[in-house]
C-alpha positions as CSV (number, residue, x, y, z in Angstrom):
1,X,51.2,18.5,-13.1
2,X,50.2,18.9,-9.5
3,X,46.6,20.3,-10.6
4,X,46.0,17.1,-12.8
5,X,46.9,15.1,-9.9
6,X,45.0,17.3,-7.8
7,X,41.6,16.5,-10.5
8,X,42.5,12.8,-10.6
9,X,42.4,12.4,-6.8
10,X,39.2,14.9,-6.6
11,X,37.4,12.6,-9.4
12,X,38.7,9.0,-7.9
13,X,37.1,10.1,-4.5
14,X,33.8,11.2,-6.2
15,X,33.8,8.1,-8.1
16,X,34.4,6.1,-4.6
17,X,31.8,8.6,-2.5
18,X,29.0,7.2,-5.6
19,X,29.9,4.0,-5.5
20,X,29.5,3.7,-1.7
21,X,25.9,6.2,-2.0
22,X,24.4,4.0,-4.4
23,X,25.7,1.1,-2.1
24,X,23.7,2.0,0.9
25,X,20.7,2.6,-0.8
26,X,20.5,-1.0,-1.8
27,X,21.5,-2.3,2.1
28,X,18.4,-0.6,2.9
29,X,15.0,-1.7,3.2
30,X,13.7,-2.1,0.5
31,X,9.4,-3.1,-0.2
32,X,8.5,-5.5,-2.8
33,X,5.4,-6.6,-3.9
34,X,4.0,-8.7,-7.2
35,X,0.9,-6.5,-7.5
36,X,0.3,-2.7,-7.1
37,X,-3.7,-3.5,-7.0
38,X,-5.7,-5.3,-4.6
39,X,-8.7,-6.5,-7.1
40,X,-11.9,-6.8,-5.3
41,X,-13.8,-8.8,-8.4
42,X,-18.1,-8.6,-8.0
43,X,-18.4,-8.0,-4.2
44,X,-22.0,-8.7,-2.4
45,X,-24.3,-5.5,-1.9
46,X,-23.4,-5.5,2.2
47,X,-20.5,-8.6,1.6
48,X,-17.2,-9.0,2.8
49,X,-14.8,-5.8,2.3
50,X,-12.0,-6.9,3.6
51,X,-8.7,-8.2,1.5
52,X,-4.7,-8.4,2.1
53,X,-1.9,-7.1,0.3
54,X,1.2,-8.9,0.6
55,X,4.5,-8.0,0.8
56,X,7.6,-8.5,1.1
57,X,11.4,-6.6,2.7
58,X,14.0,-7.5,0.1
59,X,16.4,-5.1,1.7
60,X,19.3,-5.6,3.9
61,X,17.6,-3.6,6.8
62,X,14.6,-3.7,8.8
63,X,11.5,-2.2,6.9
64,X,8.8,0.1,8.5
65,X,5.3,0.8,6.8
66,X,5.5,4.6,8.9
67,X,1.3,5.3,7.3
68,X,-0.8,4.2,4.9
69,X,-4.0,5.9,3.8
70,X,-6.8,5.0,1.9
71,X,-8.0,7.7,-0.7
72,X,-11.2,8.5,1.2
73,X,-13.3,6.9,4.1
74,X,-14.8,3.8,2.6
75,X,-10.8,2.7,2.2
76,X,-9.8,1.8,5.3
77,X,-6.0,0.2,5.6
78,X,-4.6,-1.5,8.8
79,X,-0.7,-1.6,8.8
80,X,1.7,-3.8,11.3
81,X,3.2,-1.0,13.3
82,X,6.8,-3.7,13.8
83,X,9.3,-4.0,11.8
84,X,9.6,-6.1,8.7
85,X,13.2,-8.0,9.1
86,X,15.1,-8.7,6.0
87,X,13.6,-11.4,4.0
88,X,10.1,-11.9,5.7
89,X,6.9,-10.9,4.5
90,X,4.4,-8.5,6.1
91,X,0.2,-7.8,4.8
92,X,-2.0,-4.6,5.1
93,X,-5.5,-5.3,5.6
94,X,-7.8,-3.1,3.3
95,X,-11.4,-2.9,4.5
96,X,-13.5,-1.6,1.6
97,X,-17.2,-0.5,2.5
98,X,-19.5,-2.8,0.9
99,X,-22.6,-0.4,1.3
100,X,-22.0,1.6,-2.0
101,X,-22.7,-0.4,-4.9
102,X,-20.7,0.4,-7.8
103,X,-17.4,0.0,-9.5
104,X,-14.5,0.3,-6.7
105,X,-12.0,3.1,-7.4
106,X,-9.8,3.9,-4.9
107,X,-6.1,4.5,-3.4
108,X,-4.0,3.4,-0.8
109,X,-1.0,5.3,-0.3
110,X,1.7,3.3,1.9
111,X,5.0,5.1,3.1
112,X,8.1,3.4,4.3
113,X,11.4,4.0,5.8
114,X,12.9,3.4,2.3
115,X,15.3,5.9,1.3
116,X,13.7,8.8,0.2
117,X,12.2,9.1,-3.3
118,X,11.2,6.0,-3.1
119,X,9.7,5.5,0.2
120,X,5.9,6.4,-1.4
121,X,4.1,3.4,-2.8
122,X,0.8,3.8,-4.0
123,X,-1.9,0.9,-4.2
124,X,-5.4,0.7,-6.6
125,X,-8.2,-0.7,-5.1
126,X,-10.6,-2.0,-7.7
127,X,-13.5,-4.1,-7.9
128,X,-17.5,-3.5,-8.1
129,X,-20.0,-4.1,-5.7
130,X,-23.1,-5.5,-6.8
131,X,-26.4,-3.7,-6.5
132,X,-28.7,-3.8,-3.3
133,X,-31.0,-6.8,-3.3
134,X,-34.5,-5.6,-4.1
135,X,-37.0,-6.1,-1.6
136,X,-39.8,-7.3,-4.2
137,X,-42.4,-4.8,-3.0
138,X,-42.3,-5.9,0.4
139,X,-42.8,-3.3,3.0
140,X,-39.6,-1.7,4.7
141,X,-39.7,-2.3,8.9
142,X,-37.6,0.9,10.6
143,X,-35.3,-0.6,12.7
144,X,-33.5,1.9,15.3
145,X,-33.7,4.3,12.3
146,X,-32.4,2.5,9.5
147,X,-34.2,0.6,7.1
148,X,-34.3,-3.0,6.9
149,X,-35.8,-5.4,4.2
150,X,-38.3,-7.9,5.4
């Protein structure tokens, strides 16, 4: 009789110990966002590379964006280093460079002080950029060592 009391008590507390895990993880911070993409659409040959991702801190807790890394160079993301309090919304700035023409690829992989597992996020970055302008034949002027269309 003791030892069933003994297994009823063990489970109860296991039961309670879950409860108040799964509890905490939810007062936590806690990222939310209503895209995983930032979509670039047809982008200018040398145009504007720069967008915003929004989101938002649905947890309970302060949320920190602790990195965030594009998938190579020409994906560059600038994160607030503060804290996100409870209920307000924060943006990453992608800068995308606009030099390569072609259809946009690419990653940005954001990390938080969610609990862990889920602390990861990972955001496409798609678009295309259009080709270079053609310079109709016209002679090329070197500037400083670059070329630059007359």
């Amino acid at each position: 009789m003791k030892k069933i009391a003994l297994l009823i008590g063990f489970v109860a507390a296991g039961f309670t110990f879950s409860q108040n895990a799964s509890a905490q993880a939810v007062l936590g911070p806690k990222i939310s966002f209503e895209q995983d993409y930032v979509d670039y659409g047809e982008v200018e040959y040398k145009g504007n590379g720069e967008r915003v991702w929004k989101f938002k801190n649905t947890g309970k807790e302060p949320l920190m964006i602790t990195n965030a890394k594009g998938s190579c160079g020409c994906t560059v993301p600038e994160y607030p280093k503060e804290a996100i309090m409870p209920g307000k919304e924060g943006v990453i700035k992608i800068k995308y460079d606009t030099n390569r023409p072609g259809p946009i690829a690419k990653t940005v992989t954001i990390t938080t002080n969610e609990a862990e597992g889920s602390n990861s996020h990972v955001i496409k970055v798609k678009g295309n950029v259009k080709e270079a302008p053609s310079n109709n034949g016209m002679p090329v002027k070197e500037q400083g060592g670059a070329p630059v269309g007359m």
